[in-house]
N, C-alpha and C positions, 0 to 999 in steps of 0.2 A: 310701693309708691313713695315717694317724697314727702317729708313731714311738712301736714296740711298750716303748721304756725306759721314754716319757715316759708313755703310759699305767697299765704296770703299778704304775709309783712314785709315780705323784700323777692316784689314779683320782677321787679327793672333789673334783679343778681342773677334769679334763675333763667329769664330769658336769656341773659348773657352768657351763662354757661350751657344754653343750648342750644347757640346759634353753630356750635360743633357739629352739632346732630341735626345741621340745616331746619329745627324745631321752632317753628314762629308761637312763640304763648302770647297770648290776645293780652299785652298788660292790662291794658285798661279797662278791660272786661271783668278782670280778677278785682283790681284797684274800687271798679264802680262796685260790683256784688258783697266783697269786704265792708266796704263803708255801710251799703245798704242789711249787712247783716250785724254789722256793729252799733247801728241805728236800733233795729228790732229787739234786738237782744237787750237792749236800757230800756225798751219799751216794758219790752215782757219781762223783765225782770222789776220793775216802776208795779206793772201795773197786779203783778203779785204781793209784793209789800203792801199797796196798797187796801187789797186785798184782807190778807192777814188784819192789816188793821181792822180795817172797819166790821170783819169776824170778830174781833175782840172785843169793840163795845159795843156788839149786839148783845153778848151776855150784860154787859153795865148798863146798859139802856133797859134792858129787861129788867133787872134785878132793883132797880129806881123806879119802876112801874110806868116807863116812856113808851113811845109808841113808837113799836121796831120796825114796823111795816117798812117805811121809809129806807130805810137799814136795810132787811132784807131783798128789797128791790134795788137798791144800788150793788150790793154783794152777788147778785145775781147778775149785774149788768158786767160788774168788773172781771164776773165768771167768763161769759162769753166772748167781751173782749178780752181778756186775756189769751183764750182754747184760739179766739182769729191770732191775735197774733204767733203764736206758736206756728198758727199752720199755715203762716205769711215766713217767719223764721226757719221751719222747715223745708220749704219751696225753695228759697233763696241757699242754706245747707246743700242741698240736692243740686244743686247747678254749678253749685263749688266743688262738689265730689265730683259731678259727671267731667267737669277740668281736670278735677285730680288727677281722676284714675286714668285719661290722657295720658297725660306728660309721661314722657320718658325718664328713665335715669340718667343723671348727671354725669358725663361723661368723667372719668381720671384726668390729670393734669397729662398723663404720660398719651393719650391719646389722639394719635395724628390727624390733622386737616382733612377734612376729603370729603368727594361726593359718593362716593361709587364704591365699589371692589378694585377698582383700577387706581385706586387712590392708595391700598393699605400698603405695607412699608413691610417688607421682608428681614426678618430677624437672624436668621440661620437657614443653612443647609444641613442634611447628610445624605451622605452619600450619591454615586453617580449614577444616574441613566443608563441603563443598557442599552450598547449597540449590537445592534442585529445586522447581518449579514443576509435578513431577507427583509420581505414585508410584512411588519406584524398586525396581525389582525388583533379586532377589537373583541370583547369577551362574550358577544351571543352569537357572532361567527364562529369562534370557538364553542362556546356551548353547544350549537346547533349542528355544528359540524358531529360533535361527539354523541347525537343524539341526548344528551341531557341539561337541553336548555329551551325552553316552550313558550314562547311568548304568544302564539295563536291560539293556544291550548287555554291558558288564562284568560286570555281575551273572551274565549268561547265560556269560559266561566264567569266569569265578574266583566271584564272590562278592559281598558287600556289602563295601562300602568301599573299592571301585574306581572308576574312570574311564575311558571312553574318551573320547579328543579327535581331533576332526579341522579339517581346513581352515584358514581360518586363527586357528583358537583355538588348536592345536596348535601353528603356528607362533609364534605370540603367547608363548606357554609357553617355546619353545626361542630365540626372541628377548629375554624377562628374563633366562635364562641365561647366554646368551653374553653380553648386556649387563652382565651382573652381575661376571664374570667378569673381561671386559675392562678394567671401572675397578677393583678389584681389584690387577690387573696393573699395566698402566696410570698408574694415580694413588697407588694404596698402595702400591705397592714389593712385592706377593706372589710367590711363586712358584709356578707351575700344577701340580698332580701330578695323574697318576690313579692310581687305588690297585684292591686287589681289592673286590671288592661281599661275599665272602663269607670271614669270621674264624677261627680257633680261640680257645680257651679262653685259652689266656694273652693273646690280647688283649684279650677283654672281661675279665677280670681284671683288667689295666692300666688300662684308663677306668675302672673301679668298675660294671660291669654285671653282670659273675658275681661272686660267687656270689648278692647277694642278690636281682637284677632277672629271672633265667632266665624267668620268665612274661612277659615284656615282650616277647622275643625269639622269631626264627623259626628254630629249627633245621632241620639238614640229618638224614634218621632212617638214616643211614647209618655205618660203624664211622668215620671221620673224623673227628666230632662239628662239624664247621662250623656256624658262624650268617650266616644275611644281617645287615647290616649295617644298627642302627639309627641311623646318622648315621654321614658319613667322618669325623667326628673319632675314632671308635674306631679304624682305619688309619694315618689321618695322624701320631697321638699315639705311635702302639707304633713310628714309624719310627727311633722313638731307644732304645724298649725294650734293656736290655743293652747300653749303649752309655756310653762315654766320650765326650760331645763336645768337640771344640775350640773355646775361649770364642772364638778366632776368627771361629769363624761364625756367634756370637748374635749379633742373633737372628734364629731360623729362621721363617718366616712363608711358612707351603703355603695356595693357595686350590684346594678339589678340587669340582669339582662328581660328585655320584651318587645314584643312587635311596636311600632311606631304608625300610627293612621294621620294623613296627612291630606288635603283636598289639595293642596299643592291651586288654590286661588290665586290668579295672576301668574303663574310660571306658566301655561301652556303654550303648547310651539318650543318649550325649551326642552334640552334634552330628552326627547322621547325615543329614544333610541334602547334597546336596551332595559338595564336596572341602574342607570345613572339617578333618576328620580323617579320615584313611586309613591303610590297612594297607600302602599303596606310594607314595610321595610323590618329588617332587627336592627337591636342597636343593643349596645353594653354602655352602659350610662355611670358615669362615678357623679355622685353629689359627697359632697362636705359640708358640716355642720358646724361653725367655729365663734371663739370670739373674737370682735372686729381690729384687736390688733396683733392678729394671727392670719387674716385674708392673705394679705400680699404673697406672705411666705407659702399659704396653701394654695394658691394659683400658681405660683411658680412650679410649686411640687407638682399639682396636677397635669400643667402642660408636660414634665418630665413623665410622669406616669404611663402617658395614651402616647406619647415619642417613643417610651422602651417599647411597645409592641411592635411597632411598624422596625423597629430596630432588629428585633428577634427574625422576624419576619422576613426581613435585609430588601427594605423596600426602599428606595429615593425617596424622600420629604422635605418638604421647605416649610419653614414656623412664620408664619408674618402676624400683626399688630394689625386689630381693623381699624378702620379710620373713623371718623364719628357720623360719615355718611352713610355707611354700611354694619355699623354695628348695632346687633338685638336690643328691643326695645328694654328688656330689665335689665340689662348688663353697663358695670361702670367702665371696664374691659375687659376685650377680648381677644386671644390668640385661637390662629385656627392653624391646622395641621394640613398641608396638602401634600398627598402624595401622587407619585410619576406613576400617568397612564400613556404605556407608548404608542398607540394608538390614536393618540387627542396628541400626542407631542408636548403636552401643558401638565401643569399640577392641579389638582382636581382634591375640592374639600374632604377629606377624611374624619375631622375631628373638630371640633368647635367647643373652647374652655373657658370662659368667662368666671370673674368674679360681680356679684351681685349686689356686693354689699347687703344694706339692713333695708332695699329696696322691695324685697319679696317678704322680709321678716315685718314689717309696717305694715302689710296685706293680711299677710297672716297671723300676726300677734304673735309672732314667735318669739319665744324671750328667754333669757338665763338669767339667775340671781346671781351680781355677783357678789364674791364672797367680801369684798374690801368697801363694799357701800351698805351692803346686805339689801342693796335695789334692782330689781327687772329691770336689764337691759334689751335692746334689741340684737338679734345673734346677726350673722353673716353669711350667706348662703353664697356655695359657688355651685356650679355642673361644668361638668365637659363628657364628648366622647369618646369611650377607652376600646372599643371604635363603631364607628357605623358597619355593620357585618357585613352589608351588603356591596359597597364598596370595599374593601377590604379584600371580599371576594373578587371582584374584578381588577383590585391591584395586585392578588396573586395571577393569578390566571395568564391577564398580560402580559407581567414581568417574567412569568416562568414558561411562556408558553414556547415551543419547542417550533423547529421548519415543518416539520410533518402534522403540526397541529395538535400535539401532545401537551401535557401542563402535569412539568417537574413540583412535586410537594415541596415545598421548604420544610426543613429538617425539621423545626419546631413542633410541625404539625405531622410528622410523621407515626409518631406514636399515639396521635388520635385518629387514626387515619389504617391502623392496624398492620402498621408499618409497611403502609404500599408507598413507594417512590416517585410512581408516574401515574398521570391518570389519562388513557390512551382508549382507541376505538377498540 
């Protein structure tokens, strides 16, 4: 969240800075609830001193043999009104927070105009599209073709927007993973964690997921309140939750791989075809743990990071800048990763890296001392995709997929794959 000072005192700046993110904040809803809590607050704060006093010469009035009655009925009265006003000060707190926790993050200066996706600004290329000298099919014609790709099968199980896999598409799946993983480790200096798959509330409160995204999320309908986990950066991020870290060990850099649970609210009728979008997915998730004038340079890294795989991989991608129409709510920016599915003829999300600033660290009281004030500051939390497994999956498959309906392994993954070449009927 946004610090609650700088809001309440200069709400006519932050409007302004997110009219980016097409974000209307009610000024003068903020403007009138400030005044009316800066009002209470001299109240209850008057009618404590008060208070205190007149505590004080009930012992002197006693101790002169006065009649304190008087005294302890007024100290009783200033008791009550004061507990109201508190709970008049409180009310009016809580309506200021339910704003708070609203508001989006503040857009970057570097962040382009726009309403849409069709707004965001393309940064780079690599590499070319392949042409095909036939028509290529899309990845659960192939799947299905090779018998291992089940979308009726799942359905028969859970639902629409599942998957089953088998053979070696399935291993193919758990082979981007671990290969993902490994250069991660490996070549980016990460550290591996596994985390729980399912939250409570103050975690998705920490990423910015509660309170306003609850329709996105799968809860557990039990007294708990658990959610499955719409990405391990929600886990990864709250490991510093309530925490003082030592600038020592920034920065912190976890690579987790986990299933991802999604109600996918409001996208239906879109992409349903396939494992384009699902209600259960993998993902390889990098989060970073840094101090705030070290972001820049670790966003820049991390979009390089989740680009070396699709590189290995020797897949087409495009890197664009989202606009502040389409960019996530906690993020100040964001780059996202699309790579060529030939198939759709288009570039299709891969990867999404945002820096979050001290926007998630405000939520979570996450903080580092640092050494040159010897004061808690707030840290800097980024994520991105190092990549979504699932699509991944289907940008190999596509890209390698042969006339007869075979799908050539990219070398990378050949040795996790036990060195088979082709994966055929």
């Amino acid at each position: 969240m946004l610090d609650a000072k700088y809001v309440r005192t200069n709400p006519e700046e932050v409007a302004e800075k997110l009219k980016k993110r097409n974000f209307n904040l009610d000024v003068e809803l903020v403007k009138k609830l400030e005044a009316e809590r800066r009002e209470i607050q001299v109240k209850t704060e008057s009618l404590q001193q008060e208070r205190n006093a007149r505590a004080k010469s009930i012992g002197k009035a006693k101790a002169a043999g006065e009649d304190i009655a008087p005294l302890l009925a007024a100290v009783d009265q200033l008791k009550a009104d004061h507990a109201a006003a508190e709970l008049e000060l409180n009310d009016i707190q809580a309506k200021l927070d339910e704003i708070l926790f609203s508001i989006p993050n503040i857009p970057d200066a570097e962040v382009p105009e726009g309403k849409s996706e069709d707004d965001n600004v393309e940064i780079r290329r690599w590499g070319e599209p392949k042409t095909f000298d036939f028509e290529p099919k899309d990845h659960l014609d192939l799947g299905t073709s090779l018998s291992q790709m089940d979308m009726e099968c799942a359905a028969k199980l859970t639902g629409s927007r599942f998957a089953v896999m088998k053979g070696d598409i399935a291993r193919l799946h758990r082979a981007l993973i671990q290969f993902m993983i490994n250069t991660h480790i490996e070549e980016h200096g990460y550290q591996e964690a596994y985390v729980p798959f399912m939250v409570n509330r103050d975690s998705l409160f920490g990423t910015g997921q509660l309170p306003k995204f609850e329709e996105d999320l799968f809860k557990l309908t039990d007294e708990r309140e658990f959610y499955m986990i719409p990405t391990a950066e929600v886990p990864l991020t709250n490991m510093v939750r309530d925490e003082i870290v030592d600038e020592a060990s920034l920065p912190l850099k976890f690579v987790c791989h986990s299933p991802c649970f999604r109600s996918e609210a409001g996208a239906y009728g879109r992409d349903t075809r396939g494992m384009i979008r699902q209600h259960q997915f993998e993902k390889v998730e990098m989060v970073k743990i840094v101090k705030p004038e070290d972001s820049e340079q670790e966003l820049e890294s991390l979009v390089a990071n989740a680009e070396t795989i699709l590189q290995k991989l020797e897949l087409p991608y495009r890197t664009v800048i989202l606009c502040g129409g389409d960019i996530g709510f906690s993020a100040a920016r964001t780059y996202d990763i699309e790579v060529w599915l030939p198939s759709q003829q288009k570039y299709r999300e891969i990867s999404s890296c945002s820096n979050v600033r001290d926007f998630q660290a405000r939520r979570m009281k996450a903080r580092y001392r640092n050494k040159e004030t010897g004061k808690p500051e707030f840290l800097h939390t980024l994520n991105g995709s190092g990549l979504a497994a699932g699509r991944a999956l289907i940008a190999v498959m596509e890209n390698y997929q042969t006339e007869t309906g075979a799908i050539e392994i990219p070398k990378v993954l050949q040795p996790y794959m036990g060195g088979k070449t082709i994966i055929e009927a």
